[in-house]
N, CA, C and O atoms as a Maestro MAE file, in Angstrom:
{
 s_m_m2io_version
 :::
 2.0.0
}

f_m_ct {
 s_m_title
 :::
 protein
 m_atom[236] {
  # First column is atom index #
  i_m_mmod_type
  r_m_x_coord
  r_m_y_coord
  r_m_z_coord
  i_m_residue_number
  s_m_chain_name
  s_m_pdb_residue_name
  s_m_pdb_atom_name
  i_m_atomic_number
  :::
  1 25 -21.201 19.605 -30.772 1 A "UNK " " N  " 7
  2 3 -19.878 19.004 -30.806 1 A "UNK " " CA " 6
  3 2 -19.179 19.163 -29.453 1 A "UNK " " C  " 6
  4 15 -18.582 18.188 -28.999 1 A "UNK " " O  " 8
  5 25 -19.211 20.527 -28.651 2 A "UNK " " N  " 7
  6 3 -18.689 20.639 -27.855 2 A "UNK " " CA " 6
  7 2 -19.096 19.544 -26.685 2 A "UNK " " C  " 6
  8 15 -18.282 18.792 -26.149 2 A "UNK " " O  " 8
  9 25 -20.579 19.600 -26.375 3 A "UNK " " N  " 7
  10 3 -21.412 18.870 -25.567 3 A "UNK " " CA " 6
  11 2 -20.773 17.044 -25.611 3 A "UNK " " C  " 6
  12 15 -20.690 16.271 -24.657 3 A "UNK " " O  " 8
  13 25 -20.502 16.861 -26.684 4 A "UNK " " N  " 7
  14 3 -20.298 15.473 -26.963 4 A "UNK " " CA " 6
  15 2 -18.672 14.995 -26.622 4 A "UNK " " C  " 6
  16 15 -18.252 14.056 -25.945 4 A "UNK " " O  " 8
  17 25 -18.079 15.877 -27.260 5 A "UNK " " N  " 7
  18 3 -16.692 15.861 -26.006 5 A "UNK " " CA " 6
  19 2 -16.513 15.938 -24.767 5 A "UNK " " C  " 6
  20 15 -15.642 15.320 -24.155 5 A "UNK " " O  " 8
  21 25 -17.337 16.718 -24.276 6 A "UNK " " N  " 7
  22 3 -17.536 16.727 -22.333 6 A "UNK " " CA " 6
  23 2 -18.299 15.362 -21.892 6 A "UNK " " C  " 6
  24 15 -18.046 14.681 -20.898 6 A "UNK " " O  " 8
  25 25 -19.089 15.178 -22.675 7 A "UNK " " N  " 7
  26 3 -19.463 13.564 -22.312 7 A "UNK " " CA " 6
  27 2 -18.471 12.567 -22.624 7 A "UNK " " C  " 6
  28 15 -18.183 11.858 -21.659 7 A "UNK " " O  " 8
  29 25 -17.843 12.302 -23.741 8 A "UNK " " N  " 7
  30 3 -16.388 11.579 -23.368 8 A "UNK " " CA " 6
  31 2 -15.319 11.445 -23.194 8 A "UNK " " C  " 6
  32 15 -14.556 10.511 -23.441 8 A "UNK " " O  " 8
  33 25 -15.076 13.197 -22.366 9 A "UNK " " N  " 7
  34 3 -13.809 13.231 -21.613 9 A "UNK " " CA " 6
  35 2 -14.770 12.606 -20.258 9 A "UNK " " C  " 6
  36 15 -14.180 11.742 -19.609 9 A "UNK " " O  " 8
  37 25 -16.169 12.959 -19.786 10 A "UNK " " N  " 7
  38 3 -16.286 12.566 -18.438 10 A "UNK " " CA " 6
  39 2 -16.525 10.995 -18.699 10 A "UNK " " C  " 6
  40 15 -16.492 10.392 -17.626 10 A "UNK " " O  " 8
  41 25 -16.782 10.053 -19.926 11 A "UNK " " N  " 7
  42 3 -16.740 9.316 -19.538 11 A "UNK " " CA " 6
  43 2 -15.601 7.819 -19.612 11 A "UNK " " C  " 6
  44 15 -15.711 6.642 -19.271 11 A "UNK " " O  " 8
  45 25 -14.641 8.565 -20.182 12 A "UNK " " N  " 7
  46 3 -13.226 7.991 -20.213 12 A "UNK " " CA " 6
  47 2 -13.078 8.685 -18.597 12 A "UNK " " C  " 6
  48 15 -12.355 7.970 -17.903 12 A "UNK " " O  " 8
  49 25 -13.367 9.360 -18.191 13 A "UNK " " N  " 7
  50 3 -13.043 9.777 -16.732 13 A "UNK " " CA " 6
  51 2 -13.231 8.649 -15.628 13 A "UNK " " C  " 6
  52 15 -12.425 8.235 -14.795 13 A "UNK " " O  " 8
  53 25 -14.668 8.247 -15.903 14 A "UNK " " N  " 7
  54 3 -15.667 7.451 -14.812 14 A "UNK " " CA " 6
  55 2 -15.023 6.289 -15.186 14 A "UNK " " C  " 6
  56 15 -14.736 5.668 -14.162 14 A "UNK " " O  " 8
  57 25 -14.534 5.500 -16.536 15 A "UNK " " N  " 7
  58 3 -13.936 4.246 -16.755 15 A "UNK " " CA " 6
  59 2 -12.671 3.829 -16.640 15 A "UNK " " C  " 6
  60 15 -12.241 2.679 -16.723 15 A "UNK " " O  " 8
  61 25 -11.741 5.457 -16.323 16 A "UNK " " N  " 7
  62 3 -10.536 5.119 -16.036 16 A "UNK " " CA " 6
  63 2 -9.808 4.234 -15.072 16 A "UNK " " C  " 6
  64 15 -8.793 3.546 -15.182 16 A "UNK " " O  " 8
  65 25 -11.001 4.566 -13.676 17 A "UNK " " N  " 7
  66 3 -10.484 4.042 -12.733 17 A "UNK " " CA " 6
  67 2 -10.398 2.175 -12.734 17 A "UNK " " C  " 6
  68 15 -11.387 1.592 -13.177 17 A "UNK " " O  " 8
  69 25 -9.553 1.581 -12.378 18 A "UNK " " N  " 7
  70 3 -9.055 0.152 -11.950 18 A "UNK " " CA " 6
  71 2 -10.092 -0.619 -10.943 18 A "UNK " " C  " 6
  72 15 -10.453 -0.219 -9.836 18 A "UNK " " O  " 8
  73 25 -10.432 -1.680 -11.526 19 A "UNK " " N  " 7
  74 3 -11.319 -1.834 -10.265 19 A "UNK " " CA " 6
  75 2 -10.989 -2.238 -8.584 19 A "UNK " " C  " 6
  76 15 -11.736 -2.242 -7.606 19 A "UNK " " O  " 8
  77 25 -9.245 -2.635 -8.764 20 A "UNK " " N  " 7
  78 3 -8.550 -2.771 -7.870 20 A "UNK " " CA " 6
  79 2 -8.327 -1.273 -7.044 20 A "UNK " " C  " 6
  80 15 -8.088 -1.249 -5.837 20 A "UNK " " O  " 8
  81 25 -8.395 -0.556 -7.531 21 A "UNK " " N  " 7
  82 3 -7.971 0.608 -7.107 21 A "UNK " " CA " 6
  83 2 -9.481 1.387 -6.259 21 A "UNK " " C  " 6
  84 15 -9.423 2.180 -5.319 21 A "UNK " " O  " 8
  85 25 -10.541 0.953 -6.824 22 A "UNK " " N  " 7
  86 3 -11.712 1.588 -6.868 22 A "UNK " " CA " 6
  87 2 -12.398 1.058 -4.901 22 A "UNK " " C  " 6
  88 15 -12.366 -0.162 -4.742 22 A "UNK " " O  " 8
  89 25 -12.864 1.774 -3.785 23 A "UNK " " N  " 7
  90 3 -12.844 1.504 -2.402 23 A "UNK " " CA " 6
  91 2 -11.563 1.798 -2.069 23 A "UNK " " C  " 6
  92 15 -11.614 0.571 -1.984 23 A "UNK " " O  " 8
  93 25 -10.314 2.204 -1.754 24 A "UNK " " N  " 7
  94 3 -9.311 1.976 -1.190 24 A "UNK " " CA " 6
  95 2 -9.561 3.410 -0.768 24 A "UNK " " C  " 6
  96 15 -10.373 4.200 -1.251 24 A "UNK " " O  " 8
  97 25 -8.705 3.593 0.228 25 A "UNK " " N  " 7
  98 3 -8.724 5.204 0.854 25 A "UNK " " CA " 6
  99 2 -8.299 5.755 0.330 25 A "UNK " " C  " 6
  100 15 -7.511 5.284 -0.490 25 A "UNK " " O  " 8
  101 25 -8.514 7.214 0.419 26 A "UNK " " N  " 7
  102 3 -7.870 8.453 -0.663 26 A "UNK " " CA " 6
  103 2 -7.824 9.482 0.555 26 A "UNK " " C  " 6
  104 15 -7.926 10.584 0.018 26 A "UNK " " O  " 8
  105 25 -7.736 9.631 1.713 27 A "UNK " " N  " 7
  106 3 -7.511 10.173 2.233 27 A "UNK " " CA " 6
  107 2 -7.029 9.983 3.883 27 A "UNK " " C  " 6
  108 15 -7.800 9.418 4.659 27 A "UNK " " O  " 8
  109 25 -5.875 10.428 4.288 28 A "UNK " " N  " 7
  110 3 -4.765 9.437 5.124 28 A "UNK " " CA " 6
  111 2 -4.745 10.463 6.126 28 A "UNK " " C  " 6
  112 15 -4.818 11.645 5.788 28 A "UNK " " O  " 8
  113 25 -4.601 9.928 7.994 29 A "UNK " " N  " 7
  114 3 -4.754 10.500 8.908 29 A "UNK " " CA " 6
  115 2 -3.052 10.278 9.035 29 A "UNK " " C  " 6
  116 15 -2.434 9.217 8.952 29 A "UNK " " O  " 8
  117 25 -2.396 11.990 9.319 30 A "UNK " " N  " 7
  118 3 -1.141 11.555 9.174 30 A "UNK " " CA " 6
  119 2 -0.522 10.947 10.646 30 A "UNK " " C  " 6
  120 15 -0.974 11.038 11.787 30 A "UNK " " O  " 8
  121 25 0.648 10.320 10.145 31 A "UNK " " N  " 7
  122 3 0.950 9.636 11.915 31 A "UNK " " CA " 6
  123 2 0.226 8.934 11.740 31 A "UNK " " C  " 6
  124 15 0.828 8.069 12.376 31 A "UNK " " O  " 8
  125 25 -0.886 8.291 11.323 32 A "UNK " " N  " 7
  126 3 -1.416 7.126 11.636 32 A "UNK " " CA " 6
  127 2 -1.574 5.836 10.633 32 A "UNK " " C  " 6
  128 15 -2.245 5.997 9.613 32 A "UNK " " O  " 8
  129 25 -0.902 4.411 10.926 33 A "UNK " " N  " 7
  130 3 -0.597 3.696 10.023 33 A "UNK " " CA " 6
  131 2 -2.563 2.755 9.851 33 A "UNK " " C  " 6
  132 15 -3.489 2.360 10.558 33 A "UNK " " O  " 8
  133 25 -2.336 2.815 9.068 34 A "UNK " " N  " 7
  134 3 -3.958 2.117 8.687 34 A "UNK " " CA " 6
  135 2 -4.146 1.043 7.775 34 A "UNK " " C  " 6
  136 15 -5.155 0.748 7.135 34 A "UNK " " O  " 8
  137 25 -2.660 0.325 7.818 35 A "UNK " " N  " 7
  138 3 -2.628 -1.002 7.223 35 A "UNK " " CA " 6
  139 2 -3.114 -1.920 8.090 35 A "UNK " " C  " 6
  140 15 -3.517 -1.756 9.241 35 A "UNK " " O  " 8
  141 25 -3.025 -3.108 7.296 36 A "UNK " " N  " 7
  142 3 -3.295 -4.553 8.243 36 A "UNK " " CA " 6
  143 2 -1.904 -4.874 9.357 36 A "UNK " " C  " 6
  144 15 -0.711 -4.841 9.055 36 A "UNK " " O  " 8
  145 25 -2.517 -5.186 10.710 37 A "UNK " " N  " 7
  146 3 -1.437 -5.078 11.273 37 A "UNK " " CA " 6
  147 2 -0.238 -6.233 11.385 37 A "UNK " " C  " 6
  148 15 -0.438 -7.384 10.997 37 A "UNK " " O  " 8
  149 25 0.609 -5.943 11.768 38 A "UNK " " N  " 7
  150 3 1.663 -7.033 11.524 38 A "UNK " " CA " 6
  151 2 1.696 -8.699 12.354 38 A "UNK " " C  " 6
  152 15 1.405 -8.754 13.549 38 A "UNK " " O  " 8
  153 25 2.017 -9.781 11.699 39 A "UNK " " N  " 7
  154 3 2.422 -10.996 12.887 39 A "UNK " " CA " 6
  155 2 3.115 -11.084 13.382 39 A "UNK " " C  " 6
  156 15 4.071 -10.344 13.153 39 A "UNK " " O  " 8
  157 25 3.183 -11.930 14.317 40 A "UNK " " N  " 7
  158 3 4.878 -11.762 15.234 40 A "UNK " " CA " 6
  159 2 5.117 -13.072 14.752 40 A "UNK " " C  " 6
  160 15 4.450 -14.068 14.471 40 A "UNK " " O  " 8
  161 25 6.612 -12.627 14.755 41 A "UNK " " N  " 7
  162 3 7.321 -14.020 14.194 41 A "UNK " " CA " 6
  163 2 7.611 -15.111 15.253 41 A "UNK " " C  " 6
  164 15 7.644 -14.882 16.462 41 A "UNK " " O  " 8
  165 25 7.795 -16.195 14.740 42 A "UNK " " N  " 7
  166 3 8.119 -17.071 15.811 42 A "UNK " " CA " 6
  167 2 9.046 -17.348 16.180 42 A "UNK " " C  " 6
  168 15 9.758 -17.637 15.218 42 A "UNK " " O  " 8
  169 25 9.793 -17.507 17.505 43 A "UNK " " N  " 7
  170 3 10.885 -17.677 18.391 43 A "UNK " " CA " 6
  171 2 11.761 -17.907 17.601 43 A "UNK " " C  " 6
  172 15 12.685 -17.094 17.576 43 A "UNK " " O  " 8
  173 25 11.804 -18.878 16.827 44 A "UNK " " N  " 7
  174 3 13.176 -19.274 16.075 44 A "UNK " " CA " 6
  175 2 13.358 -18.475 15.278 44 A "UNK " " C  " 6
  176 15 14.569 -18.262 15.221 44 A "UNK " " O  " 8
  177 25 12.629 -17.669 14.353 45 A "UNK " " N  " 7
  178 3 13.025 -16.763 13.292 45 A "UNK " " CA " 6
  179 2 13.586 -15.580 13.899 45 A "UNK " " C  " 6
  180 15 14.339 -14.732 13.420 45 A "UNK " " O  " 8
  181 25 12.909 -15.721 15.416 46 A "UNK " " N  " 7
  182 3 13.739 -14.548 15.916 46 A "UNK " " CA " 6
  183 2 15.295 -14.411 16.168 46 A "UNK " " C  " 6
  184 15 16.164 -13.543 16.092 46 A "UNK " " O  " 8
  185 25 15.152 -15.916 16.555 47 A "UNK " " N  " 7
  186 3 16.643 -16.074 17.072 47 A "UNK " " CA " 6
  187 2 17.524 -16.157 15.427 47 A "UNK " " C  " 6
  188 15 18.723 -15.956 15.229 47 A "UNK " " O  " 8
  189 25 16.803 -16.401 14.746 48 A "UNK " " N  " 7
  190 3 17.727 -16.984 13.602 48 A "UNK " " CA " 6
  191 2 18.296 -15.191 12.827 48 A "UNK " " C  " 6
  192 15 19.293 -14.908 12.163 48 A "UNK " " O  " 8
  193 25 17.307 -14.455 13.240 49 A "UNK " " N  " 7
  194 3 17.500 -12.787 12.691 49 A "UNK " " CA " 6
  195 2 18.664 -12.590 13.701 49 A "UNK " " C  " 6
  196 15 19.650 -12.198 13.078 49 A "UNK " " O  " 8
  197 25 18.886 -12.701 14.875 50 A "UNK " " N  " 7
  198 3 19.594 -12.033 15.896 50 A "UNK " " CA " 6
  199 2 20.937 -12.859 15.562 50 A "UNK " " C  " 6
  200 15 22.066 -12.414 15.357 50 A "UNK " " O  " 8
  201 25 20.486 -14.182 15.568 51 A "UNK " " N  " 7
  202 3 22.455 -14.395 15.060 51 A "UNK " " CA " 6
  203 2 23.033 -13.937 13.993 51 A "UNK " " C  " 6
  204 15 24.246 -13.736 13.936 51 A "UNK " " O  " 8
  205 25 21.812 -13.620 12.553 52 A "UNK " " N  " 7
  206 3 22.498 -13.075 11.956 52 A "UNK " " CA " 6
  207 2 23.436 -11.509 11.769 52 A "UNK " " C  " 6
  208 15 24.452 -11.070 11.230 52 A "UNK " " O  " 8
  209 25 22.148 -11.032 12.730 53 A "UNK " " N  " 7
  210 3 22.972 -9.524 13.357 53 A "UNK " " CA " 6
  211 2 24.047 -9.703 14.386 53 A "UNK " " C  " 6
  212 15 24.599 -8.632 14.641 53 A "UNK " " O  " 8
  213 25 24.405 -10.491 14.900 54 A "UNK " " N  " 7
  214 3 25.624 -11.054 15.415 54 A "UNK " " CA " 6
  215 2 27.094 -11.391 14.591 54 A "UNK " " C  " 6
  216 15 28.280 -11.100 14.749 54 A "UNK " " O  " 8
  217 25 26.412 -12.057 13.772 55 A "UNK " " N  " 7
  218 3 27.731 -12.092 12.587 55 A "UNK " " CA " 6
  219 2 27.904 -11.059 11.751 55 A "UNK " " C  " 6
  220 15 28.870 -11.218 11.004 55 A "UNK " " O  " 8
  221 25 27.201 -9.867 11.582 56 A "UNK " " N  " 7
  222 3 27.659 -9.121 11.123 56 A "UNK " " CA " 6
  223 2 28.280 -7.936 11.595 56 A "UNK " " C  " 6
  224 15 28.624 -7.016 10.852 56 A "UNK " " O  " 8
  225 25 28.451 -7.956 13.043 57 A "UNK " " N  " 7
  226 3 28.785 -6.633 13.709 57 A "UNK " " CA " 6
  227 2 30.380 -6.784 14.332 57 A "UNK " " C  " 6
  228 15 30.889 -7.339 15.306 57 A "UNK " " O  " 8
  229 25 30.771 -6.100 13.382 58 A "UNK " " N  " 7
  230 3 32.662 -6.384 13.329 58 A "UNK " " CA " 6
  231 2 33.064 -5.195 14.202 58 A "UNK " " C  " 6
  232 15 32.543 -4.079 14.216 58 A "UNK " " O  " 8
  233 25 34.306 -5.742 15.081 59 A "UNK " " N  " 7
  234 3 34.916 -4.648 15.981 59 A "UNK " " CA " 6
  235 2 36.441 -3.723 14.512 59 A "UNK " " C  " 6
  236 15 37.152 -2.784 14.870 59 A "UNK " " O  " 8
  :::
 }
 m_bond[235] {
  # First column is bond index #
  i_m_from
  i_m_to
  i_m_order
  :::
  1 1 2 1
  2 2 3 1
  3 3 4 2
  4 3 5 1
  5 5 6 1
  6 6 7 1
  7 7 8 2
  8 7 9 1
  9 9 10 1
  10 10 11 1
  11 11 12 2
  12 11 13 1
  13 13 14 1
  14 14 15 1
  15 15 16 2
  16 15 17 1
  17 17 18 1
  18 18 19 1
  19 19 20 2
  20 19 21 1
  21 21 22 1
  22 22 23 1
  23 23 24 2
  24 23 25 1
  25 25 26 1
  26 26 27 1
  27 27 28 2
  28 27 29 1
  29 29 30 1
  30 30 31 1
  31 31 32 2
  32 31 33 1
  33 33 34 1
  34 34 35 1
  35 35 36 2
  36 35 37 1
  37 37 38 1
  38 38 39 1
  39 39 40 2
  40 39 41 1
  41 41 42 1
  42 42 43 1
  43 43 44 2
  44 43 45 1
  45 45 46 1
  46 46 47 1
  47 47 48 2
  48 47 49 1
  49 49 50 1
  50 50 51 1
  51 51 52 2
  52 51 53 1
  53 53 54 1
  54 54 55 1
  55 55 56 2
  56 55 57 1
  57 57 58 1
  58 58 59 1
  59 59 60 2
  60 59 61 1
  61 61 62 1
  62 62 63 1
  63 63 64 2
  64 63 65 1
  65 65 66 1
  66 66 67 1
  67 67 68 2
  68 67 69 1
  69 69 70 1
  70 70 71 1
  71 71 72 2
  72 71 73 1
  73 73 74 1
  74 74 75 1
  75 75 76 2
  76 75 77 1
  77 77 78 1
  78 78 79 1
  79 79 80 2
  80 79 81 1
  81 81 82 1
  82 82 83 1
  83 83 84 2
  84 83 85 1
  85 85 86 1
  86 86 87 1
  87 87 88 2
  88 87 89 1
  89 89 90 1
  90 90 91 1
  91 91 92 2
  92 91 93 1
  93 93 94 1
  94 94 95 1
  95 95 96 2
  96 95 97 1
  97 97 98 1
  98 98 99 1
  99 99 100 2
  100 99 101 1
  101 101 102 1
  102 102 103 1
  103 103 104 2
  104 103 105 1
  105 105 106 1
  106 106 107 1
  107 107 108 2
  108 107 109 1
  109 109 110 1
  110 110 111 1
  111 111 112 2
  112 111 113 1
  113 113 114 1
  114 114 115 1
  115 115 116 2
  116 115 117 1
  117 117 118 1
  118 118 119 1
  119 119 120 2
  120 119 121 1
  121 121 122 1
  122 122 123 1
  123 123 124 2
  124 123 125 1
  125 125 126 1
  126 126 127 1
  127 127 128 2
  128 127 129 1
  129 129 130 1
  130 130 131 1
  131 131 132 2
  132 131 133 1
  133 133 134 1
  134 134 135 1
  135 135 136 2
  136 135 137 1
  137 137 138 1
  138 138 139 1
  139 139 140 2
  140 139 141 1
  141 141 142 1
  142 142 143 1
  143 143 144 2
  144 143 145 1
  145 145 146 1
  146 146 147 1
  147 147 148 2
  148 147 149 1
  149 149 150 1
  150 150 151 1
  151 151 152 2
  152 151 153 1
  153 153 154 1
  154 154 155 1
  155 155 156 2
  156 155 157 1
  157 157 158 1
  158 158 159 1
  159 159 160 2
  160 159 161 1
  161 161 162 1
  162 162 163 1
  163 163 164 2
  164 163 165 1
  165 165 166 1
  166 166 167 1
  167 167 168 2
  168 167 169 1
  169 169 170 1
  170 170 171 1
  171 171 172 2
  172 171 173 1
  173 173 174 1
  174 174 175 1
  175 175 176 2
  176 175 177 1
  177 177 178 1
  178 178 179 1
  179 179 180 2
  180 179 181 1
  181 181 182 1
  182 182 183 1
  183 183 184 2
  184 183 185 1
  185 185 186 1
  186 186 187 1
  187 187 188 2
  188 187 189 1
  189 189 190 1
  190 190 191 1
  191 191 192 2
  192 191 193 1
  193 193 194 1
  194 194 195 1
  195 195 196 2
  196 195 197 1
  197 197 198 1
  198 198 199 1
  199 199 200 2
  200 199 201 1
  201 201 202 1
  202 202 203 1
  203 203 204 2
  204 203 205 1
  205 205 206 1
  206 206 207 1
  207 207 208 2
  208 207 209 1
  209 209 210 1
  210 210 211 1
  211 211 212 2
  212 211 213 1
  213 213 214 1
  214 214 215 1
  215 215 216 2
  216 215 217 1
  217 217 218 1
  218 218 219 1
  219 219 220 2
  220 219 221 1
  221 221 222 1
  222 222 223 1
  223 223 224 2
  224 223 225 1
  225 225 226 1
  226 226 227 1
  227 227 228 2
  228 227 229 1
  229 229 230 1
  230 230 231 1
  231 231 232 2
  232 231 233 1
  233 233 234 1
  234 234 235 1
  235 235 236 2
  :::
 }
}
C-alpha cells in the first residue's frame, strides 16, 4: 500500500507540470535580463510619447 502511494504521489508529480511551462529556465543569472530583446519604436511614436510628456508637466 505504501509502495503504491509513492508511485502516485510521484506520478501526479511528473504530470503536474504544464506543457507551456515545461523547457523554460528555472534558474536566473541575477542582473542579467534574459528575455527577448526589445524594438525600437519608430520616430513618430517617439515624438508622439514626448508630446505627451510635454502636456503633462505643469509648472
Amino acid at each position: 500500500m505504501r509502495a503504491g502511494a509513492v508511485v502516485l504521489i510521484a506520478a501526479i508529480a511528473l504530470v503536474g507540470c504544464r506543457t507551456e511551462e515545461q523547457g523554460r529556465p528555472v534558474a536566473y543569472d541575477k542582473g542579467v535580463y534574459q528575455g527577448q530583446p526589445d524594438t525600437a519604436l519608430p520616430e513618430a511614436r517617439l515624438n508622439d510619447l514626448r508630446d505627451r510628456a510635454r502636456r503633462q508637466h505643469f509648472f
